[in-house]
C-alpha atoms as one frame of an Amber mdcrd trajectory, in Angstrom:
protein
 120.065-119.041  94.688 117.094-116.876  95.877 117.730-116.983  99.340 121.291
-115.453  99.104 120.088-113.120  96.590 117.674-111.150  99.438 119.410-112.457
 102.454 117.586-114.995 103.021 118.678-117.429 106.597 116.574-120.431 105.113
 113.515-121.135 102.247 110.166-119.624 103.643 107.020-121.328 103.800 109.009
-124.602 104.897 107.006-127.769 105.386 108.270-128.391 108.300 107.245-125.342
 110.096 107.358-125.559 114.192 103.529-124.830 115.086 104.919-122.974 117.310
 105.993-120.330 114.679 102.940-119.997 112.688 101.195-117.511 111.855  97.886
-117.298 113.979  94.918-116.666 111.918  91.748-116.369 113.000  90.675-119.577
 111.666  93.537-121.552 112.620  93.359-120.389 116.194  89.661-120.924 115.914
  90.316-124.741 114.791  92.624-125.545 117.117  90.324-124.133 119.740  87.429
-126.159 118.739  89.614-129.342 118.718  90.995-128.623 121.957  87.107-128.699
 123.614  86.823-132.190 121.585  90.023-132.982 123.705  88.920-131.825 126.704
  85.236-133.198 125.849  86.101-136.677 124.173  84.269-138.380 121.370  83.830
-137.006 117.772  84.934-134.382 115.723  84.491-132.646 112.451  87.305-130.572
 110.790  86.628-129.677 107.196  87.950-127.321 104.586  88.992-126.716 101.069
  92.309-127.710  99.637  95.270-125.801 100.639  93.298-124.117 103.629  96.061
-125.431 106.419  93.400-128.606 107.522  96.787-130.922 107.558  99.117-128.489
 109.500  96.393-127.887 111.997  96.008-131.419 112.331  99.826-131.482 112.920
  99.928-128.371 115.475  96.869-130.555 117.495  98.713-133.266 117.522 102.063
-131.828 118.513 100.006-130.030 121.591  99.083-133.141 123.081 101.143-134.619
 126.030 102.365-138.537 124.877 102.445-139.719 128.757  98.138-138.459 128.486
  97.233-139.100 124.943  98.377-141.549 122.307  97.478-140.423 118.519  96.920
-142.963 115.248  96.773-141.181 112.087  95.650-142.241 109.457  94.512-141.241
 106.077  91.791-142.681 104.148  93.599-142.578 100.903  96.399-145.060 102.170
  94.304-148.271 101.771  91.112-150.460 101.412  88.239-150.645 104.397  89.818
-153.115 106.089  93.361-151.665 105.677  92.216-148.689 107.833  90.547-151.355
 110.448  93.872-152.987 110.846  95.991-150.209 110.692  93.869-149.066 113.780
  94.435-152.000 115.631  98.196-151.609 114.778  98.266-148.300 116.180  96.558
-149.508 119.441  99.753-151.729 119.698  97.346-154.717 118.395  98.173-157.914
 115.782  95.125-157.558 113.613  92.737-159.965 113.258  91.227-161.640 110.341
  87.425-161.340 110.507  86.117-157.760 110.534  83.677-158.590 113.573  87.046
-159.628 115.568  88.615-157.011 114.312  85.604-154.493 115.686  86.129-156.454
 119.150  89.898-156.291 119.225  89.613-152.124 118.582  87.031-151.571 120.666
  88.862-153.596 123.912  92.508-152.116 122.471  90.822-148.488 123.296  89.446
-149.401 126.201  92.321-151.257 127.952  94.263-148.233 127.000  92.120-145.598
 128.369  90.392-147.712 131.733  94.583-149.947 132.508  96.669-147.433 131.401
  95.057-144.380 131.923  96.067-142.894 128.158  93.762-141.512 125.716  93.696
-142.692 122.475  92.791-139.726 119.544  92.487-140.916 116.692  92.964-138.554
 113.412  91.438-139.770 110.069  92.169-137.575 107.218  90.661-137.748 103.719
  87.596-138.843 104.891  85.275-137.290 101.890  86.477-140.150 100.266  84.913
-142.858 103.035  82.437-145.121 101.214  78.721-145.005 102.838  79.255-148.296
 104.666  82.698-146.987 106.103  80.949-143.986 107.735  78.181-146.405 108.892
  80.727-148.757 110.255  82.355-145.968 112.714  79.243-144.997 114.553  79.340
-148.997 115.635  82.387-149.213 116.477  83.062-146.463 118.426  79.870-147.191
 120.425  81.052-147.756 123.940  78.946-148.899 126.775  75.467-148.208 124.759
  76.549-144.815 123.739  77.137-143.757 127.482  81.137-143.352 127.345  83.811
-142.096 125.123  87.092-143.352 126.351  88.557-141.821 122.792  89.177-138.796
 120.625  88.495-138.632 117.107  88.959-136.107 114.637  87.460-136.670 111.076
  88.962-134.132 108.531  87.860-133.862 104.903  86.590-131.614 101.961  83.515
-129.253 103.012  81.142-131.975 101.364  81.739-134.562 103.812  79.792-132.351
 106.770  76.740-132.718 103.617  77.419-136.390 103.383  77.096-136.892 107.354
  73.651-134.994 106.888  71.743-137.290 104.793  69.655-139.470 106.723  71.399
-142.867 106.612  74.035-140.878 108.437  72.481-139.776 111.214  73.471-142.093
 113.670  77.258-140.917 113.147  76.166-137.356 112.354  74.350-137.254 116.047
  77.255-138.451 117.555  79.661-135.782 116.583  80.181-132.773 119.311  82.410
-130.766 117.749  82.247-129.480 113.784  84.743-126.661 112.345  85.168-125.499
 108.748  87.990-123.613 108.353  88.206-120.141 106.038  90.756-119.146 103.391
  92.642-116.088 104.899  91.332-112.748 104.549  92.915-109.743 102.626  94.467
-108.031 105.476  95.698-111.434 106.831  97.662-112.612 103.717  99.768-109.381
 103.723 100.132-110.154 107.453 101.063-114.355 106.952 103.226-113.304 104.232
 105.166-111.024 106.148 105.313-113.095 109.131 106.857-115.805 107.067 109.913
-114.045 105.423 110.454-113.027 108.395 110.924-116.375 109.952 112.895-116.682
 106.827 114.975-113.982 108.220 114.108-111.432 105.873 115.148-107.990 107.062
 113.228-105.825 104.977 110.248-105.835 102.805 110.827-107.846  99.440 107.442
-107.808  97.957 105.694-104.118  96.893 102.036-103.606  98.283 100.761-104.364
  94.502 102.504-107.728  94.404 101.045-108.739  97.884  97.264-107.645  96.419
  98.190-109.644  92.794  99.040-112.630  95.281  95.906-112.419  97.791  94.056
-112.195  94.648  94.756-114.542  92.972  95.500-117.361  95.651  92.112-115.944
  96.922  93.690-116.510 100.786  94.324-120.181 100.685  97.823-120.803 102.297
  99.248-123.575  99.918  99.192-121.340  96.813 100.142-118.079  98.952 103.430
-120.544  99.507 103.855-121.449  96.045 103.216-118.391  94.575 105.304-116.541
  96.438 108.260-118.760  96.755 107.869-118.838  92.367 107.912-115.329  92.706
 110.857-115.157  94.467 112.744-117.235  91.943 111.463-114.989  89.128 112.872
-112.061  90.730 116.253-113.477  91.500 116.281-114.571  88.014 115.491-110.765
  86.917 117.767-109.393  89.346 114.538-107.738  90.851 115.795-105.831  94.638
 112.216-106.299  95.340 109.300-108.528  94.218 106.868-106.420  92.376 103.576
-107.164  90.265 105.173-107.599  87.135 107.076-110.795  88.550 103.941-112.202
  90.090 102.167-112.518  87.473 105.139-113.886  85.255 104.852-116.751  88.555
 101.313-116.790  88.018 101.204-117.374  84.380 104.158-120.315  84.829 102.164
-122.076  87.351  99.014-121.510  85.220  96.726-119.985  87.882
């Protein structure tokens, strides 16, 4: 289809991206840096930021940075389960049989990351995503159970990601004992006008474009109206593209973006 059309070697903005070959934003460098003095640090994290801003794929590129022989990584999202779902599927991912009773199941966790980190000399990181939807009691729960040693060691990593209105939720006062705990906090920025035209470009050329496709209009229509957040630069321009094969369109201009913007209803 498209991709023959304007010589295309593969479908740009593809999921399954390499970190490796992304494009390096100021923000996403910035993110990964602060997670990587959480790694270096241990204990708690904070990575929040709006829909579509990349908080997934720089999860993924954190992740993918970490040496398995040093670290071991359980992720998790909130959205998968109940409470106790997530407590067990912890204790799963510490290579545990979960038990019944919530208090055993704080016990089991809490010796599962510390045989792991004290016997075998591996950190575990754990990454919970979604976590603007945690109930009150949920976010209570996790400044108990990752207590170790009366607050004096952190054997672990963990990285709480969510919406921008979970960093408000952690600063209300029946918080506070989880807020205090937390070393590291990021919230990571939509992409600024000069860097769309620059992540844009970047990515058709990974896509092996050898020229430019889109005019300097349709690049301003799209950083307009995706107002710099990644997942609808993607969409948008990938709906553009089909547009302009359909129109038989040598190069994407701001006529066909907006025909893409009106079909996706932005």
């Amino acid at each position: 289809m498209y991709k023959s059309f304007y010589s295309l070697a593969k479908a740009p903005f593809s999921k399954d991206i390499n970190p490796k070959d992304a494009y390096g934003s100021k923000d996403y460098q910035g993110a990964l840096g602060a997670l990587q003095y959480l790694q270096k640090s241990k204990g708690m994290g904070l990575l929040i930021g709006d829909p579509g801003v990349g908080k997934t794929f720089t999860l993924r590129s954190f992740r993918e940075s970490l040496n398995p022989a040093l670290y071991h990584v359980v992720y998790f999202p909130l959205s998968t389960g109940g409470v106790m779902d997530f407590y067990r599927g912890l204790a799963y991912g510490l290579g545990e049989e979960p038990k019944f009773r919530k208090v055993d199941l704080f016990r089991q966790i809490q010796q599962g990351i510390e045989r792991m980190a004290v016997d075998r000399k591996i950190t575990p990181v754990f990454i919970l995503d979604e976590m603007h939807m945690a109930k009150d009691a949920f976010l209570q729960d996790l400044a108990i159970l990752f207590n170790f040693q009366m607050d004096s060691s952190n054997p672990f990593i963990l990285v709480m990601a969510g919406l921008p209105h979970l960093k408000s939720r952690l600063a209300l006062n029946h918080h506070r004992p989880l807020s205090q705990r937390v070393i590291m906090k990021y919230e990571i920025q939509p992409l600024s006008r000069e860097e769309v035209t620059f992540y844009l470009e970047h990515h058709m050329k990974l896509a092996g474009s050898k020229m430019p496709i889109f005019t300097e209009p349709a690049i301003e229509t799209i950083a307009t109206r995706s107002q710099g957040w990644p997942r609808v630069i993607n969409t948008l321009t990938v709906n553009s593209l089909l547009f302009g094969f359909q129109m038989k369109k040598e190069q994407i201009d701001e006529e066909v973006v907006r025909m893409a913007i009106e079909d996706m209803g932005l």
